[in-house]
Every structure is written in structure tokens, then in C-alpha cells.
BAGUGU-770220 format. One line per 10 residues: their letters; for each residue x, z, y of C-alpha. Coordinates in steps of 0.2 Angstrom, whole numbers, plus 5000, padded with zeros to 4 digits. Layout:
# residues N
a	X,Z,Y ~ ...;
This chain:
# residues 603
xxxxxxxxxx	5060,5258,5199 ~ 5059,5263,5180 ~ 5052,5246,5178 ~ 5065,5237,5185 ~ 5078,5248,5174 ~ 5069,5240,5159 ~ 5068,5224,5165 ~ 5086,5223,5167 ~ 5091,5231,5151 ~ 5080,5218,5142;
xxxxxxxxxx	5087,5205,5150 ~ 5108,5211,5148 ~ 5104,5213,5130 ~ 5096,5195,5128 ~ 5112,5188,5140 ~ 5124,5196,5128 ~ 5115,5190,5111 ~ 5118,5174,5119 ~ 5137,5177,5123 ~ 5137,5181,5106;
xxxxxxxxxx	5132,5163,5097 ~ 5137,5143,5102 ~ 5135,5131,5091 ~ 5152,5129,5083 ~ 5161,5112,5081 ~ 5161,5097,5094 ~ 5153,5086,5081 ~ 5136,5075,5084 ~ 5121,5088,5094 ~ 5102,5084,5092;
xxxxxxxxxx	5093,5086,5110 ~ 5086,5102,5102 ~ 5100,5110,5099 ~ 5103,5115,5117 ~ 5084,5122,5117 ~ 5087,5136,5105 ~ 5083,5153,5111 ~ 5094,5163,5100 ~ 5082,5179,5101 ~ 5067,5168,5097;
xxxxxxxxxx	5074,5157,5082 ~ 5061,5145,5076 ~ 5046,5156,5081 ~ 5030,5146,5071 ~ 5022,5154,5057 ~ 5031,5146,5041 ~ 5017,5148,5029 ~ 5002,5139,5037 ~ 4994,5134,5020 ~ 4991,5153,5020;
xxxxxxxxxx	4991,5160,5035 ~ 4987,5181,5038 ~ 4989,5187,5057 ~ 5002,5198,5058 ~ 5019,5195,5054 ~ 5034,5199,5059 ~ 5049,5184,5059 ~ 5067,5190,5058 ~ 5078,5177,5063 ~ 5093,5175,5074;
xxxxxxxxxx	5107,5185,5073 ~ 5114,5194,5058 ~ 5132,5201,5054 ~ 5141,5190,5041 ~ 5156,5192,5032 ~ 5162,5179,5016 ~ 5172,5187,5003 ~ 5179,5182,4984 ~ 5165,5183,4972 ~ 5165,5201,4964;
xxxxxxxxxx	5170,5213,4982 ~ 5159,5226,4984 ~ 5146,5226,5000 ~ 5157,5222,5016 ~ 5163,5240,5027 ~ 5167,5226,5042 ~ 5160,5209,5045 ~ 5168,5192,5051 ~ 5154,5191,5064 ~ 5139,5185,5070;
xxxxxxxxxx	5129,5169,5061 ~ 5112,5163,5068 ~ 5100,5164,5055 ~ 5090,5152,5047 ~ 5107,5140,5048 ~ 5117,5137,5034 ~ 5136,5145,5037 ~ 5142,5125,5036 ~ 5131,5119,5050 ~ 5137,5121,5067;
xxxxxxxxxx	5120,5130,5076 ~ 5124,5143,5061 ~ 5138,5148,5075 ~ 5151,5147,5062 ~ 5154,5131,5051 ~ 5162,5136,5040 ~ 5164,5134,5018 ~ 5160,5144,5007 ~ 5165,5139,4990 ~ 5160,5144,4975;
xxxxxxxxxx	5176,5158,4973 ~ 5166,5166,4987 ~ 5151,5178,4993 ~ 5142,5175,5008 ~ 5134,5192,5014 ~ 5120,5197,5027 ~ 5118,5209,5036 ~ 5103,5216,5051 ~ 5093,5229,5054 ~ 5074,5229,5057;
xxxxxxxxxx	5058,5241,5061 ~ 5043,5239,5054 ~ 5029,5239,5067 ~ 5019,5258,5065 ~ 5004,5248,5065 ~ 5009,5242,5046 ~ 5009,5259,5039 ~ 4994,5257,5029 ~ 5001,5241,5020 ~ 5011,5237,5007;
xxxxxxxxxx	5027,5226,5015 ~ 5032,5209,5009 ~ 5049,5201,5014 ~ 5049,5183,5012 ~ 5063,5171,5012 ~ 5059,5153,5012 ~ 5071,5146,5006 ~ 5092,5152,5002 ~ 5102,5140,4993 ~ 5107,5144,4980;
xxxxxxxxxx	5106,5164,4971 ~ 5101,5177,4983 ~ 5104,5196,4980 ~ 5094,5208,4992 ~ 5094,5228,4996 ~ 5085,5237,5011 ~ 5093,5253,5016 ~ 5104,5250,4998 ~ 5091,5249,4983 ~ 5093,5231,4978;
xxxxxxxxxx	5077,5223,4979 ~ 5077,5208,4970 ~ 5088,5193,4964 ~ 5081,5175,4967 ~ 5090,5158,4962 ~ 5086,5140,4967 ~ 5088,5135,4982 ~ 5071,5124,4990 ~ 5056,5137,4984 ~ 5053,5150,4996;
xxxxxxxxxx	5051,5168,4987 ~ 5049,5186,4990 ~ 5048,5204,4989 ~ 5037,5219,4989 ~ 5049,5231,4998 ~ 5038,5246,5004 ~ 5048,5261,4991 ~ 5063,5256,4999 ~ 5057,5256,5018 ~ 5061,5271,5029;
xxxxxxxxxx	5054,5277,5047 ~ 5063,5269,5061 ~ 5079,5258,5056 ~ 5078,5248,5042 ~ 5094,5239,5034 ~ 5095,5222,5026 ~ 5107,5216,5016 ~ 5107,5198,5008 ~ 5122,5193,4996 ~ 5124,5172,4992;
xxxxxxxxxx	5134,5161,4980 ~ 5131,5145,4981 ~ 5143,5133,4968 ~ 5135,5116,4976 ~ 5143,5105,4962 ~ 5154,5115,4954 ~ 5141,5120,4943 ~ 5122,5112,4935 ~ 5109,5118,4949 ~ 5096,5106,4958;
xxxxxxxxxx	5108,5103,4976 ~ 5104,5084,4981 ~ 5115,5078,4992 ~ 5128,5090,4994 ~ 5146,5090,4987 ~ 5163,5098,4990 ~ 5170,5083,4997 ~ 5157,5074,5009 ~ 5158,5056,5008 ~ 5148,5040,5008;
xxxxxxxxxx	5133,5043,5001 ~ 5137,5063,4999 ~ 5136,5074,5012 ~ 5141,5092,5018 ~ 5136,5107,5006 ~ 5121,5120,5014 ~ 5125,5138,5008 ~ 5113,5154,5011 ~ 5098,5156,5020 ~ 5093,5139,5028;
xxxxxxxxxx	5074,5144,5030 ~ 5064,5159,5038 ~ 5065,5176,5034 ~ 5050,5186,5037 ~ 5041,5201,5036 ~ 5022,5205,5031 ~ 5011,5216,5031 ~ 4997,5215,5015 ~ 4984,5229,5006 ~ 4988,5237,4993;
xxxxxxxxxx	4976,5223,4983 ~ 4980,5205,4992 ~ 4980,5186,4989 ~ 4998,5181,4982 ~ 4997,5162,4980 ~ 4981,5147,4984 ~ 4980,5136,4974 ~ 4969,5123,4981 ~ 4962,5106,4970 ~ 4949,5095,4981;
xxxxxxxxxx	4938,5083,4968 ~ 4930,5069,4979 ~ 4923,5061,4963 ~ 4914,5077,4960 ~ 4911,5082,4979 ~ 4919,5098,4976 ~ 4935,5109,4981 ~ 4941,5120,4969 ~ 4949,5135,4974 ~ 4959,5149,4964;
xxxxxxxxxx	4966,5163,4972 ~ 4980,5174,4964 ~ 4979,5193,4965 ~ 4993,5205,4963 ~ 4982,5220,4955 ~ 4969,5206,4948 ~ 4952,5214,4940 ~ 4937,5208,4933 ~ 4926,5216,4945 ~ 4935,5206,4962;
xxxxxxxxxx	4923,5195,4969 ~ 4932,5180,4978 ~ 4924,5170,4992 ~ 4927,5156,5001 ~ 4922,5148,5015 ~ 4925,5128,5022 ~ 4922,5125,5039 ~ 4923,5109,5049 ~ 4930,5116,5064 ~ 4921,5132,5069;
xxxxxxxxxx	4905,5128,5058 ~ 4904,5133,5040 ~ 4901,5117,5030 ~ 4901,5124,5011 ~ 4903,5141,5002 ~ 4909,5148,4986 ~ 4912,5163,4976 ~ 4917,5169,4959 ~ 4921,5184,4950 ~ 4930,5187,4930;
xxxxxxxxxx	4946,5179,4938 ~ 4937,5162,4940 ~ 4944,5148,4953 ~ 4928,5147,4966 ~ 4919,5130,4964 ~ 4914,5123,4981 ~ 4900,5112,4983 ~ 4902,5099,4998 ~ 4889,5094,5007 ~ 4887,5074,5004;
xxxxxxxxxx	4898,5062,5014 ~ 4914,5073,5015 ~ 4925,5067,5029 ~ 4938,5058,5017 ~ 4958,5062,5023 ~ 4970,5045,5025 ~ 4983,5039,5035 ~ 4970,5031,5047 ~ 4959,5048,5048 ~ 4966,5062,5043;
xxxxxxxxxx	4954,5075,5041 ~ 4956,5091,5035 ~ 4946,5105,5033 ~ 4949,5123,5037 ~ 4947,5136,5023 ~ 4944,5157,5024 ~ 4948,5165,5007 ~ 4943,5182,5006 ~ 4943,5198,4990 ~ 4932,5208,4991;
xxxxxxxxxx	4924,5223,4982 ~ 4908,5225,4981 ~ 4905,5223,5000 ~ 4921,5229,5004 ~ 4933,5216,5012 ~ 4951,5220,5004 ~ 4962,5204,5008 ~ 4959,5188,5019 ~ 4967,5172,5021 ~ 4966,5155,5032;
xxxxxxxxxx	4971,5139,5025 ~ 4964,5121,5025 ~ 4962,5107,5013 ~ 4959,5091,5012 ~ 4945,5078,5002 ~ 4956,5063,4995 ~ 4963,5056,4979 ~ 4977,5050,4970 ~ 4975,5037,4956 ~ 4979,5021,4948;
xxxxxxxxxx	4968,5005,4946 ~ 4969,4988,4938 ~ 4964,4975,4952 ~ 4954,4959,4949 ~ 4972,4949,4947 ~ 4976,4962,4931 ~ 4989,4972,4942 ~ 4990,4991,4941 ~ 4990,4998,4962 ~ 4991,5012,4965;
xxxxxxxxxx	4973,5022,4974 ~ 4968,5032,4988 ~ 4952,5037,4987 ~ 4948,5025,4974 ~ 4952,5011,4983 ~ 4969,5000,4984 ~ 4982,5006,4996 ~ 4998,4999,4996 ~ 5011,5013,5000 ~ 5025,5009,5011;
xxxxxxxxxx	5037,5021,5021 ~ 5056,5026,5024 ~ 5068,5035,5012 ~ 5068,5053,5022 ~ 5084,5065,5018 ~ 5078,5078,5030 ~ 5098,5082,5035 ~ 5104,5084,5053 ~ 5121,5083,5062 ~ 5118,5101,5070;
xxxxxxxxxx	5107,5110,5059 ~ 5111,5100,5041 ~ 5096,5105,5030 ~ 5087,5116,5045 ~ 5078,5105,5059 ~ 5084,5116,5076 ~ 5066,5116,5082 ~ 5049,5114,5078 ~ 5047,5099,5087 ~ 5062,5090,5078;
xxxxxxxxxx	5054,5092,5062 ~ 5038,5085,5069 ~ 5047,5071,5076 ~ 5054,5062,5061 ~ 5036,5063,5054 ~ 5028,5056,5072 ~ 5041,5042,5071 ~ 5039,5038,5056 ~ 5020,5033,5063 ~ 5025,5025,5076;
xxxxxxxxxx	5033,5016,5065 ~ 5020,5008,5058 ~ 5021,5019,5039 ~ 5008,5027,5030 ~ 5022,5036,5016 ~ 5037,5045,5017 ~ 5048,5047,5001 ~ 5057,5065,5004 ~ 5073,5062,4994 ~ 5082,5074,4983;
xxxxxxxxxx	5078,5088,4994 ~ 5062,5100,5000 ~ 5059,5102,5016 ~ 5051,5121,5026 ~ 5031,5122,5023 ~ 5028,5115,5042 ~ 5038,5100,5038 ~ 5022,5096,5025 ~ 5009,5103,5038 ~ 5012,5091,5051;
xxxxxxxxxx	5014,5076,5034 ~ 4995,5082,5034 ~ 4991,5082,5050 ~ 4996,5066,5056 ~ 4993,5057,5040 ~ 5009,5054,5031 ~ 5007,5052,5012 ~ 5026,5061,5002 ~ 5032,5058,4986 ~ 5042,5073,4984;
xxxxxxxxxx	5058,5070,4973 ~ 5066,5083,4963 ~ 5083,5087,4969 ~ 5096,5082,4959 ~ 5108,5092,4949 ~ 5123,5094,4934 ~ 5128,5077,4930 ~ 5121,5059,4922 ~ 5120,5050,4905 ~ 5124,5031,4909;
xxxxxxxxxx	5113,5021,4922 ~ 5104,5006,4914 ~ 5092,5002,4932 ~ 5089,4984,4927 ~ 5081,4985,4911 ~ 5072,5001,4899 ~ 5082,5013,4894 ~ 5092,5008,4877 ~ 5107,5023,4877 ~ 5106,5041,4872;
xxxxxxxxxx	5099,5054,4887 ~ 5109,5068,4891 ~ 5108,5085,4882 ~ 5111,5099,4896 ~ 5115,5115,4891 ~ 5101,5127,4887 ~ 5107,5136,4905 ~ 5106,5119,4914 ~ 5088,5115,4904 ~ 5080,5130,4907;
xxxxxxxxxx	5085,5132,4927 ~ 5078,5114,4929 ~ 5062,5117,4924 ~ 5060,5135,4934 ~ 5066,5127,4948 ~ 5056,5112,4947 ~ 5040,5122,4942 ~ 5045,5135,4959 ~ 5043,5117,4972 ~ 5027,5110,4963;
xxxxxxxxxx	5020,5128,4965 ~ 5026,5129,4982 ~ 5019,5112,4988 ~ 5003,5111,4976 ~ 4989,5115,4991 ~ 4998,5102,5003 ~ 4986,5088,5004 ~ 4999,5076,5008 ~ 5009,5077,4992 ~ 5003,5061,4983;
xxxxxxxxxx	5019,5058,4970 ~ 5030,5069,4960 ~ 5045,5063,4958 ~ 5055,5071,4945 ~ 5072,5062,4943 ~ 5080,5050,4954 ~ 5093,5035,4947 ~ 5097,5044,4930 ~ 5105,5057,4940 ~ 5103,5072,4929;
xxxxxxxxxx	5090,5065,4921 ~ 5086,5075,4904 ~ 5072,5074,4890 ~ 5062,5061,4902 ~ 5047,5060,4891 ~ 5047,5079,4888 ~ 5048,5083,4909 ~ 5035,5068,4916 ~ 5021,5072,4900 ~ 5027,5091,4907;
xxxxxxxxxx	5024,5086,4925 ~ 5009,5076,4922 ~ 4998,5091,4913 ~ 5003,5104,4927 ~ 4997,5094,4941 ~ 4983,5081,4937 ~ 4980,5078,4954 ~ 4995,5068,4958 ~ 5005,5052,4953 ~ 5023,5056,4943;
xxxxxxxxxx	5036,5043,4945 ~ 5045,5046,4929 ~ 5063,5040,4939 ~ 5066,5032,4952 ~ 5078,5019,4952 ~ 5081,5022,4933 ~ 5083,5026,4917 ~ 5067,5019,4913 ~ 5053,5022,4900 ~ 5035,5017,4895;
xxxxxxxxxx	5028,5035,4902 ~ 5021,5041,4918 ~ 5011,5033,4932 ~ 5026,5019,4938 ~ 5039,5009,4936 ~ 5052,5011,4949 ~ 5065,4997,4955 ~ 5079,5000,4967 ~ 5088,4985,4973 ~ 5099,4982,4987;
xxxxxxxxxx	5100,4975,5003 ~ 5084,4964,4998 ~ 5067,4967,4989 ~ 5069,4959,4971 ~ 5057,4962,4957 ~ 5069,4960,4941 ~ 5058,4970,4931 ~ 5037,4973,4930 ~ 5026,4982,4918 ~ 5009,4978,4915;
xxxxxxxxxx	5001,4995,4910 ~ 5008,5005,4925 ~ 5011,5002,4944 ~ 5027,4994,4946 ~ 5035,4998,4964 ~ 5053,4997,4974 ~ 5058,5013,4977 ~ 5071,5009,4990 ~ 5078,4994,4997 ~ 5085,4988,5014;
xxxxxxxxxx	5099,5000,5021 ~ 5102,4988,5035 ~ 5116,4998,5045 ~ 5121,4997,5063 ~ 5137,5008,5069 ~ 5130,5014,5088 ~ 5147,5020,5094 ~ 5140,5032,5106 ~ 5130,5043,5090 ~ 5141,5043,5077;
xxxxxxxxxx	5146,5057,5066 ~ 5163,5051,5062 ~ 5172,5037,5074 ~ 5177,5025,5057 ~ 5173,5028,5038 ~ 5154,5022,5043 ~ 5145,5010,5030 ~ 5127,5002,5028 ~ 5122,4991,5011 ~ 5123,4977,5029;
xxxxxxxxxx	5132,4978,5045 ~ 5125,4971,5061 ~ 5130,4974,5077 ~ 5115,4976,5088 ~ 5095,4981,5088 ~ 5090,4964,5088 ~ 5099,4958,5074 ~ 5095,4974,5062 ~ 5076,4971,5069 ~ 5079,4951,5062;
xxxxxxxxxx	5084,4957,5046 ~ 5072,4970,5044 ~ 5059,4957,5046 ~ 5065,4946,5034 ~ 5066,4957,5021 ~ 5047,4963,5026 ~ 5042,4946,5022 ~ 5049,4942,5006 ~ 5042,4959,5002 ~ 5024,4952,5006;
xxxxxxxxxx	5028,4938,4993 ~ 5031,4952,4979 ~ 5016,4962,4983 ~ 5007,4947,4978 ~ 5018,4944,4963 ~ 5015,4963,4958 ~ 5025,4978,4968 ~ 5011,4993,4974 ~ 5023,5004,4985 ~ 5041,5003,4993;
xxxxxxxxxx	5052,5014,5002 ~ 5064,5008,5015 ~ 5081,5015,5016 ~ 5079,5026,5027 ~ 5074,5035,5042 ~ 5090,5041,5053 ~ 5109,5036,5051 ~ 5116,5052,5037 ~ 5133,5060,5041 ~ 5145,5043,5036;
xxxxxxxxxx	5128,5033,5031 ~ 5121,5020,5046 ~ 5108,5012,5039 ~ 5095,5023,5048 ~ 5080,5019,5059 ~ 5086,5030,5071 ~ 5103,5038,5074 ~ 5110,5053,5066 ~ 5105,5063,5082 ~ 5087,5053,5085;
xxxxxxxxxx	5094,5050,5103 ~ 5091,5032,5099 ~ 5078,5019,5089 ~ 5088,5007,5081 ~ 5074,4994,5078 ~ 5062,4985,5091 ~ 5048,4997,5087 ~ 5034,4984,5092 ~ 5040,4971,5080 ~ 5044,4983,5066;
xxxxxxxxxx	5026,4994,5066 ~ 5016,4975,5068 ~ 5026,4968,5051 ~ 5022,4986,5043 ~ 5004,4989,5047 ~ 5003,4972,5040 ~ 5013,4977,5024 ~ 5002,4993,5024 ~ 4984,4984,5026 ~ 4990,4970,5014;
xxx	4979,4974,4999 ~ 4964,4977,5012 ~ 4964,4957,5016;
């Protein structure tokens, strides 16, 4: 009988959280958004470049109240938001601004399982856009601002047995001031889309010793035969002894340790499995500190053997290098927005699915544009053998656009505020992304949009990642630095410019749109770079533009991006629709013509 007593209690509580969340609005819905279980809010582990065992995830639903910038903490609240969800988004529950006259504050409790009282106590956001105060049971915490890089805090002096409160305090300006934001704007239109305040990411909670791995940090070397890894301690001495351990599988394939702060050096047995969009491979890695013989902190990761580079081909034209040999990179322009969640994929699964489509597609790259996406998001990139050129997002505003020939103007001077934010900022999402395999081009400005002391910020980029590619900036203004040179050009491919010491490649192109009248966001105000009216006639215009884009990969272009992956908000020039309810394209006759764009420089 007392059983069934906690059975049922269990069960009226999960009925009422439900009563207490919708999603709000009667706009565009994914097929995911119905499969949200309010008490289980995007359940996966959202580190897995690091993975420890326990963890505790504390999504779904929090109090929220929004008041004017400068109230003290909230003595009521407006109600109930679902976390991760930014307050615009409509699985958020609410949808609604926030404006930069306004606060957007947090509020939930939590326990911290007994088990963990041996352990120092990490909270971890992953990613709150854009500054972020935080107090548990109120003794602020920390302050974070940027809105892409996860961060976190050691918040064990202020825990407490039994019930724990959290409390989170946003602003967010989205362009009312110079901060990295991407897309977003006041007033969503064309091209610009709705802001994304708050938390948009997972918050979670971990357990750790008192001496414990921070940060990987890991650098495969197929030239050498070796994986390089360093590991990051908070209390770091000389005497830790850091091991690690690559295993193909459940077999341990090579081994590695150091001590004196050193990165371990592991020597690969010969022949490593090489990762690429046809095969890719990675490893499985077990970092582990120790002391003497005693284990004090360990790990799970993975890696994967490949390279990044540049080469001049017999016909003198700079391509760009997978493993030392020519791959010509070809893949859609991803914004990573969607109609229900904005910046936050409702499930799992729907952030796999852009990436899995995007194979189907016939792709090998996919350029993630002006916006960073959840660590999985880059996970699953690996797994299925996606190659990402990671732009910057941009932010404050923009010297003069010269795309059609080098720069000839004055750059702009942002202020030393605006400067120094840009940098941090941009140092956080190459720090955050670093160990990803996939990652294969930084991209650190986009169509002059903020762009600021180029030479200073690609030479900058360049020396703090080796590893990778920069594409100094894409679409323009250009300069005789970095890895490539970077056209956009619309609807068609056109090569009006074409250096001879770099690769020279079409950034974007295409944007063929196609208003489907049953998956729109709005019912007018939609617009493509071309309108057509039916599957078969985007899928005709699509292919012609593939093949004049063979012509120029002879003449000289390396890479393209194709504009883009879904419909966005107002934009219809998607692959898919906005909801990815529908392919827009015959898929059959889009992924033969792109395999064959993708295995050109093989023939």
C-alpha cells in the first residue's frame, strides 16, 4: 500500500510540473517539441569531450521574474520558464523580451546527492547569453559574460545540507551594445532574427576531488604518429604524475605519462586508423592524476588521428588537405536556429538530425555561422564525419564592405571595451572547441561585420591553434594573411577574385528559396536570393549551379558553402523547412552531384 502511496505522489507531482509549462505562442513547432518531458529536459551528458560518471543535470523548471536593470533579487516571481530555453523561445514556456532596460532572474532549488560529500562541487552552465550573475543560498558565486563558451563555478563554501537555492541574474543588450550575438537583433527581419536571452544551454552539477582535471587539451600529430595530451589541474604540482591511455574500443592501443606539468606524448602504434568523412574513426582516451600510485582524478574522452593543411597541386593551386592529401570541402551554411527552441535544439535527436542530413545530403563540411553550438552538437560532427568551420559570431558594428577586391579603406577602431571582450570571448570558443576533432577552420570574421585589426586577430588565431586553417574573413574585407581567401557571391558561384599563395574558396553561395505554405514562420514577408515554386524546380537550380561550380574548382575554388541548411525565421532558402518537417530538394539528385563535387580532386 505505501508503495502505491509513492507511486501516485510521484506521479501527481510530474502531472502538475506538466500543467505548469506549454510551449507558448502558436508559431512554427519542430516534431520534437511535443516529445519534451518537462522533468527530464534534454537528459545527455553535455560535456562528452570530458566525460566523469556522475553528474547531476538541473534543467526544467525554474521560477522567473524580468525586472528593470538595478531591482534588487525578486520577493515574487512572474512564473515558471523551462530551462535551458531562452525567455523569447516558445518551449521556454514564455516568449517573451527582455530588452536591455531589463533583468532576467532565476530561480530553483536543488540537493546535492550525500554520496558527493567528499567532493568539491562544480556548477556548470554551458552556455547563458550574454552576462550572467550567480549566488547559492545568497553568496554570489561568480559573474560570467559572453554568451557561446560554457563556464563554471566551484560552489562547495556556499552549499548547505538539504535544500540548496540557486539564483541566476541575466542582461542581455543583443545590439544595443558591442558583444559577439550573431544573428540576433531588436527587430527581427530578413536576414536578422529573434534575440536569445539567458540560459540557452545546460546547467549542471559535478562532483570532483579536491585535486581534479579542469580542462583537455588534446592535439593528434599524424606526421609524427603521436597524440599530444595536456591536462589542466586546479591545485597543479610538480610531483602530479599524469597518465593516459588510447584504446581502440576496449583494447589499449598506446600509453603515455608525464610529470613537471608536461603534456603526455603518446606514441601510436604504426598505421593509426586515420579519421575522414568516409571513415570516421575515433579513438577513446582515459586521462587519469595520480600521486604516486594514488589515483586522484579521472577522465573519458576520445580523439581523433587527422590533419588539416594546405598544398600546392601539380596545376600551382593552393587546396586545402586532409590528411595530406587534396579534399575539396563542400557543405551547407548552418545557423543552428529553430522556430520553437531559437538557439536551443528541443532534443538530442534534433541536433543530430541537421548533422545526419547533412550526410545524406551528400556533404563532408558544414560551416557553423556566426554562432556556437552545445558540445554534443560537435560530438555527433565527429561521429558521423562532418568537418566545421566555426565562425566567430559577430558583434558592434562594421567599417565599409569592399567583398570584390582587397581591402583599400581604414579598418575600424573599436573601443578598448569592445577590443578587449572580442578577444576573451573569441579565446573562451576556441578553448571550448579545441579537443573536437571535427573543428577543421577558424573563422574569425564574417563580411567585415565587426571586423577589427585583421592582421593582429588571424596572426593572433593562427599562433594559438596550429592545428587548424583561419579564414581571415569570410566574404570580406580582404587581406594577404591567413590560410584563404574567401568569396561570397550570390545566387550563383563566381570566382571574381583568386590568390595564388593561399587557397581561394566560395564561402557561400546559392540561397535558392522555396516558400512551402504549409511550414512557414510567417504567412508573407518571406524571401530567397531566388524564388521557385516547387521541389523540382529548386532541385534544377541547385544542379545547375553545382555544375558551374565544378568548372571553377578547375579554374581554382578549394571549398564552398551552400546557403544553407533549413529555411530561418523570414529566410526560405533552406534545404529543409524551418521545422525539418520537409526536404526541399530531391535528395537522390542532390547527394549524387555533391559526392561528385566532394570526390572531385580525387579523379
Amino acid at each position: 500500500m505505501k508503495s502505491k502511496l509513492v507511486v501516485f505522489i510521484l506521479l501527481t507531482a510530474t502531472l502538475s510540473l506538466s500543467a505548469q509549462w506549454k510551449p507558448a505562442g502558436d508559431r512554427l513547432k519542430t516534431r520534437w517539441a511535443s516529445q519534451i518531458d518537462v522533468n527530464n529536459v534534454l537528459p545527455e551528458y553535455p560535456r562528452p569531450i570530458m566525460e566523469r560518471s556522475q553528474w547531476q543535470n538541473l534543467n526544467g523548471l525554474w521560477n522567473y521574474a524580468i525586472l528593470p536593470v538595478g531591482k534588487q533579487n525578486p520577493t515574487s516571481f512572474d512564473g515558471k520558464i523551462l530551462v535551458p530555453f531562452a525567455i523569447e523561445s516558445s518551449l521556454s514556456g514564455v516568449q517573451k523580451r527582455l530588452g536591455s532596460e531589463n533583468e532576467l532572474w532565476y530561480q530553483r532549488e536543488f540537493t546535492v546527492p550525500s554520496n558527493w560529500k567528499n567532493n568539491r562541487v562544480l556548477l556548470h552552465f554551458g552556455a547563458v547569453d550574454w552576462k550572467a550573475d550567480v549566488w547559492v543560498n545568497d553568496i554570489k558565486v561568480g559573474q560570467h559574460t559572453g554568451g557561446y563558451a560554457p563556464f563554471s563555478f566551484d560552489v562547495t563554501p556556499a552549499l548547505k545540507n538539504g535544500t540548496n537555492k540557486l539564483v541566476v541574474k541575466v542582461w542581455d543588450g543583443t545590439d544595443q551594445g558591442y558583444q559577439p550575438r550573431g544573428k540576433q537583433v531588436n527587430n527581427p527581419h530578413g536576414i536578422w532574427y529573434t534575440p536569445v536571452s539567458g540560459i540557452w544551454q545546460t546547467v549542471w552539477l559535478e562532483p570532483v576531488p579536491e585535486k581534479y582535471i579542469e580542462n583537455v587539451k588534446i592535439t593528434p600529430d599524424i606526421d609524427k604518429n603521436t597524440i599530444g595530451v595536456e591536462a589542466f589541474i586546479n591545485q597543479a604540482t610538480a610531483s602530479d604524475r599524469i597518465e593516459v591511455k588510447v584504446m581502440e574500443g576496449s583494447r589499449v592501443v598506446a600509453t603515455g605519462q608525464s610529470i613537471n606539468n608536461q603534456p603526455v606524448e603518446v606514441s601510436m602504434p604504426a598505421n593509426p586508423r586515420l579519421w575522414s568523412p568516409n571513415d570516421p574513426f575515433l579513438y577513446d582516451l582515459e586521462v587519469t592524476v595520480f600521486n604516486g600510485s594514488k589515483q586522484l582524478d579521472k577522465v573519458k574522452s576520445y580523439t581523433a588521428m587527422r590533419k588539416y593543411s594546405t598544398k600546392r597541386d601539380d596545376k600551382g593551386i593552393v587546396r586545402l588537405q586532409l590528411n595530406n592529401k587534396d579534399l575539396f570541402q563542400f557543405g551547407p551554411l548552418d545557423q543552428g536556429w529553430w522556430p520553437d527552441g531559437l538557439y536551443t535544439a528541443p532534443t538530442d535527436e534534433a541536433l543530430r538530425y541537421d548533422v545526419v542530413k547533412t550526410k545524406d545530403f551528400g556533404f563532408n563540411m558544414i560551416r557553423k555561422h556566426v554562432k556556437v553550438e552545445p558540445a554534443r552538437w560537435y560530438m555527433h560532427c565527429d561521429q558521423l564525419g562532418i568537418i566545421v568551420w566555426q565562425d566567430m559570431p559577430n558583434g558592434d558594428r562594421s567599417p565599409e564592405w569592399q567583398m570584390r577586391e582587397y581591402f583599400t579603406g581604414a579598418e575600424r577602431l573599436r573601443s578598448p571595451e569592445s577590443e578587449a571582450n572580442y578577444r576573451k570571448e573569441w579565446k573562451e570558443i576556441m578553448d571550448y572547441l579545441y579537443s573536437y576533432p571535427s573543428i577543421g577552420v577558424w573563422v574569425p570574421f564574417n563580411e567585415a561585420w565587426g571586423q577589427f585589426k585583421t592582421q593582429e586577430i588571424v596572426e593572433w588565431t593562427k599562433q594559438y591553434d596550429p592545428s587548424r586553417l583561419v579564414n581571415p574573413a569570410s566574404g570580406g574585407n580582404h587581406y594577404h594573411l591567413g590560410d584563404m581567401l574567401d568569396l561570397h557571391n550570390y545566387p550563383h558561384p563566381e570566382m571574381y577574385l583568386y590568390d595564388g599563395q593561399r587557397a581561394t574558396v566560395l564561402g557561400e553561395y546559392g540561397g535558392i528559396g522555396w516558400a512551402n505554405k504549409e511550414h512557414l514562420w510567417e504567412p508573407d514577408r518571406n524571401w530567397g536570393y531566388v524564388q521557385f515554386n516547387s521541389s523540382n524546380e529548386v532541385t534544377n537550380e541547385y544542379i545547375k549551379y553545382a555544375e558551374q561550380l565544378k568548372q571553377m574548382i578547375r579554374q581554382g575554388f578549394s571549398a564552398a558553402v551552400y546557403t544553407q541548411t533549413t529555411d530561418v525565421e523570414v529566410e526560405v532558402n533552406g534545404l529543409m523547412t524551418y521545422d525539418r518537417a520537409v526536404v526541399k530538394i530531391d535528395e537522390g539528385r542532390v547527394r549524387k552531384v555533391n559526392q561528385e563535387i566532394c570526390h572531385i580532386l580525387n579523379d
